[in-house]
N, C-alpha and C positions, 0 to 999 in steps of 0.2 A: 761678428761686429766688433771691432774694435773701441776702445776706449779712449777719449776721448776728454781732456781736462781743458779750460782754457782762463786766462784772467789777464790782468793788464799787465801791463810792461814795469809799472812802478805803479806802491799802491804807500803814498804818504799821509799819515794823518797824525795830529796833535796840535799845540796852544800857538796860536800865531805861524803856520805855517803857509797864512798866503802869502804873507812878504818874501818867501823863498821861491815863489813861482817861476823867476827867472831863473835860479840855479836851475830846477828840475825838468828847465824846457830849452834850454842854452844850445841844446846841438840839431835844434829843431829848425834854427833860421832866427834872422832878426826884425823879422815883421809876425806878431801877433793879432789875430780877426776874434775880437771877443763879444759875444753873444751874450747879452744878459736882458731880462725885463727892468723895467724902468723903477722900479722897485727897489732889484739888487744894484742897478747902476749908479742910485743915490747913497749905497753906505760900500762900494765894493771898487767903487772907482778908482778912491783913492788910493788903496790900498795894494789893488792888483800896479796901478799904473807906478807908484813906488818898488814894486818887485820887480817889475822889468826893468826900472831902470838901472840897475844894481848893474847886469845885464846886457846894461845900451840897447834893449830892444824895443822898439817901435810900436804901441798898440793903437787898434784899429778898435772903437766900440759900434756897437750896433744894439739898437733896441728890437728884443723878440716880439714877433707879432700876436703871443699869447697860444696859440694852437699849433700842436706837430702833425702840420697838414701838410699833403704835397702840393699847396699852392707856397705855404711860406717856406719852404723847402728851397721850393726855385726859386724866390725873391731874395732868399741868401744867396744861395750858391753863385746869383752872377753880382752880387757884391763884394766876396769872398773873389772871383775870377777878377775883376776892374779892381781890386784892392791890390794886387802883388804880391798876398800875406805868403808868410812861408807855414801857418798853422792857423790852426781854428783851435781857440779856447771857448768852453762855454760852461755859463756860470749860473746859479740858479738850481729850480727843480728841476723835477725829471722832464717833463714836456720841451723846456730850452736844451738840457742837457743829452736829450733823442735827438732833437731838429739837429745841434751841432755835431753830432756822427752821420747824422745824416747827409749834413753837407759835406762832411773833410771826406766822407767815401766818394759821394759826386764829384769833388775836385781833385781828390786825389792826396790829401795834403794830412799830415799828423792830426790827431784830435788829444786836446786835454780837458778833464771835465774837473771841472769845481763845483761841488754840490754844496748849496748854502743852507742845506736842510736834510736830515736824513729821512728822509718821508717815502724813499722805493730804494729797490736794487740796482735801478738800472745803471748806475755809473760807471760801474764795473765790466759790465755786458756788450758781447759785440752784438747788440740788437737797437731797432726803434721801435716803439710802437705808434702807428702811424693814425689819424682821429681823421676824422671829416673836417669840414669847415665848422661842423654844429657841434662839436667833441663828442661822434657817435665812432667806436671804436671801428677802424677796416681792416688793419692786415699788421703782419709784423713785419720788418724789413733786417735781414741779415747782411752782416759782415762778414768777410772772410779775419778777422782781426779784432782784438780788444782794444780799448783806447790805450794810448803811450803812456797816460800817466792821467792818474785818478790822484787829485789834493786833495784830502778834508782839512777845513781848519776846527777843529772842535770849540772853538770861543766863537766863529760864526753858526754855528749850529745850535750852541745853546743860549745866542741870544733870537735865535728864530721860533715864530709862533708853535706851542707843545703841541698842539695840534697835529703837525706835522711830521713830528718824532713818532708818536703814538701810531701814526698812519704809516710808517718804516714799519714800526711792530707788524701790524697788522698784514703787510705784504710779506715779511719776512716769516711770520709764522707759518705761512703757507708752502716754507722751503721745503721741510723735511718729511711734511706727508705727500706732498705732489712726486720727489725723488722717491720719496720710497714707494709708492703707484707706480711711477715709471720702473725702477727698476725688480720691484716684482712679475711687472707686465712681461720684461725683459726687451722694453721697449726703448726708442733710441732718445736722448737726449736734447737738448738745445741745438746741439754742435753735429747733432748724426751720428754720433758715436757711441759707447753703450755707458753706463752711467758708472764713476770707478770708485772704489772704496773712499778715494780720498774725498771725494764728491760727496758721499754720504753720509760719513764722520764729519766732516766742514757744515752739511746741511742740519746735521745730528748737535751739532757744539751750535749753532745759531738757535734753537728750537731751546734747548736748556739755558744758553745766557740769557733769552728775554723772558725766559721762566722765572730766573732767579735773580734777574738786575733789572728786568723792566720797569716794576714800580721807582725803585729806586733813583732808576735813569729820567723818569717823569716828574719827582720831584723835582731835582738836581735840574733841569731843565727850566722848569715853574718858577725856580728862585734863579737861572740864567747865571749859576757855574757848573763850570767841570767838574766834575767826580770821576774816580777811576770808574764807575758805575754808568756813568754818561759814555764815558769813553771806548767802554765795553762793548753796550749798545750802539752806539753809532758803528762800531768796526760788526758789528751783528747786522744789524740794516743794511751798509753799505757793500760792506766786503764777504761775509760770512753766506749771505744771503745770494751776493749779486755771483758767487761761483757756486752756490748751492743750486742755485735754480741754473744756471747754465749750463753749469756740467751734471748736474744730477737730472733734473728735465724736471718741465711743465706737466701737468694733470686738469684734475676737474676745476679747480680753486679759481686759477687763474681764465677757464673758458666760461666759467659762472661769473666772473667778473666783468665780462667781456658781454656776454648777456645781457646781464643788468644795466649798460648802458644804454640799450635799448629802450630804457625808461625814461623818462624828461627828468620827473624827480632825482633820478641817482645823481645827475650828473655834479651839483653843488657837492656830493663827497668825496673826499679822496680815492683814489687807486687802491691805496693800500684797505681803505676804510670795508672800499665791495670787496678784497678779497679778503680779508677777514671773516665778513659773512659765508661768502666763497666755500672757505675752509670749513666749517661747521658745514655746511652741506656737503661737501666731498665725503664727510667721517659717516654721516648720516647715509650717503649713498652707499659706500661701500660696508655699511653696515659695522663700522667698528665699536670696539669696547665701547658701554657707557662710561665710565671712567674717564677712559680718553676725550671722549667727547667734555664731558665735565669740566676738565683739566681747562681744556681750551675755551668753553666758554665764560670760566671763572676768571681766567686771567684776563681776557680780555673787556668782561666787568670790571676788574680792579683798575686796567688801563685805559679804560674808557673808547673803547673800539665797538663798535656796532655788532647785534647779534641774533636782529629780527627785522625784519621787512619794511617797519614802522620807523626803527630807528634807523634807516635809508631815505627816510622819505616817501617810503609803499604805505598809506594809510588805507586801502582798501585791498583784498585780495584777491583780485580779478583773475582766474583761473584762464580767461582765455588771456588776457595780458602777460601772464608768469609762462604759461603756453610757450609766447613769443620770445619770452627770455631764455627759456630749453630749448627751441628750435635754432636760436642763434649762438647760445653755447652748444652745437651738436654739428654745427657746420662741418661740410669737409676741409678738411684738414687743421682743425680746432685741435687745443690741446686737449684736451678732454677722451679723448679716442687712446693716449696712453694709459687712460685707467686697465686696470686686470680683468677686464671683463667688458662688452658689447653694452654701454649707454646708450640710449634711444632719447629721446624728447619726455616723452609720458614719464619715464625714470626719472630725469632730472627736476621735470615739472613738480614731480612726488617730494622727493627730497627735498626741493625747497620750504615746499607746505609743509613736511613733518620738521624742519629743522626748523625752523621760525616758530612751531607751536614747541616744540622743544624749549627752543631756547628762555622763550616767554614763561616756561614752566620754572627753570633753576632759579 
């Protein structure tokens, strides 16, 4: 198996750097198709539409339909076709910023992602992860390609709800034990290829900075400046995170995340929030140090991340409901199946219940 690294074409981020949109998209064409929720489109407008001008280019807005579903999928893509754009920018979380790779791969056309929150990886990733209409998780969707150019603006990001920051943690924590699963398994990664050192170091240095800047990053966020501590964490979230899991590969974290969907209550949490739980049953499955396990559940007590069933939204512990959440994390071709060893349903089902009576213990 070969190796296999992948990441975006340009990855900019610091204080004001969405007024530079237009430099960093200039040879892309001079019609921009911008995707945002009505949300980011009331404080994001202004700002993206003065960067193109800079530029002379043309923007196109459009309001997200909330869910990265393959109905709203097609309802861009033939406004993006009847637009003429020469690119797809898309602005927002992760759900807007999936949908708009989603469509630039259907059309064929550049993709630039501006994440208004560091709350997942995905920015970075040639992937989508694709929900129903009801946002019950279905499938992941691959690109042959990363996005052209990933902005962050760090002064957008920390004046966005902490909430969100906190729920980057919690996905990103999950980089360097799911890489290191995969590549003990000697299993293939995101990309298909074998997971490389540099994959592992990058997932390994993301797992330490929100060790050691996370709290920090959560104040600093709370009182809405930057700190080189903020600034840390967001490039951990965004970029550390979003080539750690691609090129180092998915594990149990992320198909127990996938699971829990399956539940009605999860759904008001973050991504990152189930895989944070995710990650504590992964360590529990595979039987690691208590230590480790400690580490992880402490930190994400100080950060305020979820670490039992209860604080998901599971107020009861229905053995045949959690059942159903192992059976859907065990799917074929789940990531879950990279762990180092043959996961079954009953396995995961367990693990959940001792990791949840665990964590209620520290």
């Amino acid at each position: 198996m070969v190796g296999i690294i992948g990441s975006p074409g340009r990855y900019v981020q610091g204080r004001g750097v969405i007024c530079e949109i237009g430099k960093h998209t200039s040879s892309f064409g001079k019609t921009a198709f911008c995707l945002a929720d009505r949300y980011v489109l009331q404080f994001l407008r202004d700002p993206v539409t003065e960067g193109f001008k800079q530029t002379g280019t043309k923007v196109i807005f459009e309001e997200f339909g909330g869910e990265c579903s393959k109905k709203e999928i097609a309802r861009v893509c033939e406004l993006v076709k009847s637009s003429a754009a020469d690119f797809v920018v898309g602005l927002g979380g992760g759900k807007t910023l999936d949908t708009a790779k989603a469509v630039a791969y259907e059309v064929g056309l550049p993709v630039v992602i501006v994440p208004t929150a560091a709350s997942t990886d995905a920015p970075c990733s040639a992937l989508s992860v694709i929900y129903t209409e009801d946002g019950v998780f279905e499938e992941y969707r691959f690109y042959p390609k990363n996005p052209e150019v990933v902005l962050v603006d760090s002064e957008v990001i920390a004046r966005a709800p902490v909430r969100l920051l906190v729920a980057g943690m919690g996905d990103a924590l999950a980089t360097y034990y799911e890489a290191r699963a995969t590549a003990v398994a000697g299993k293939a990664n995101v990309l298909g290829g074998k997971p490389t050192k540099t994959a592992l170091v990058l997932a390994e240095l993301c797992l330490d900075t929100l060790l050691e800047k996370g709290f920090m990053a959560k104040k600093a966020a709370e009182a809405q400046v930057v700190t080189d501590a903020l600034e840390e964490v967001i490039e951990a979230n965004t970029y550390l995170s979003g080539l750690g899991f691609e090129s180092g590969g998915l594990a149990a974290a992320h198909a127990i995340h996938n699971g829990l969907t399956a539940l009605e209550e999860t759904h008001e949490f973050y991504h990152g929030e189930k895989v944070a739980f995710g990650t504590v049953v992964q360590l529990v499955l595979e039987n690691a140090p208590f230590e480790e396990i400690k580490r992880v559940v402490d930190f994400c007590r100080q950060v305020g991340l979820p670490v039992t069933l209860a604080e998901l939204g599971v107020e009861e512990l229905d053995k045949s409901r959690l059942m159903r959440v192992a059976e859907f994390s065990c799917k074929e071709g789940e990531t879950i199946h990279n762990m180092p060893f043959t996961v079954t349903p009953q396995m995961v089902c367990d693990a959940i219940l001792a990791a949840d009576n665990l964590a209620r213990s520290l």
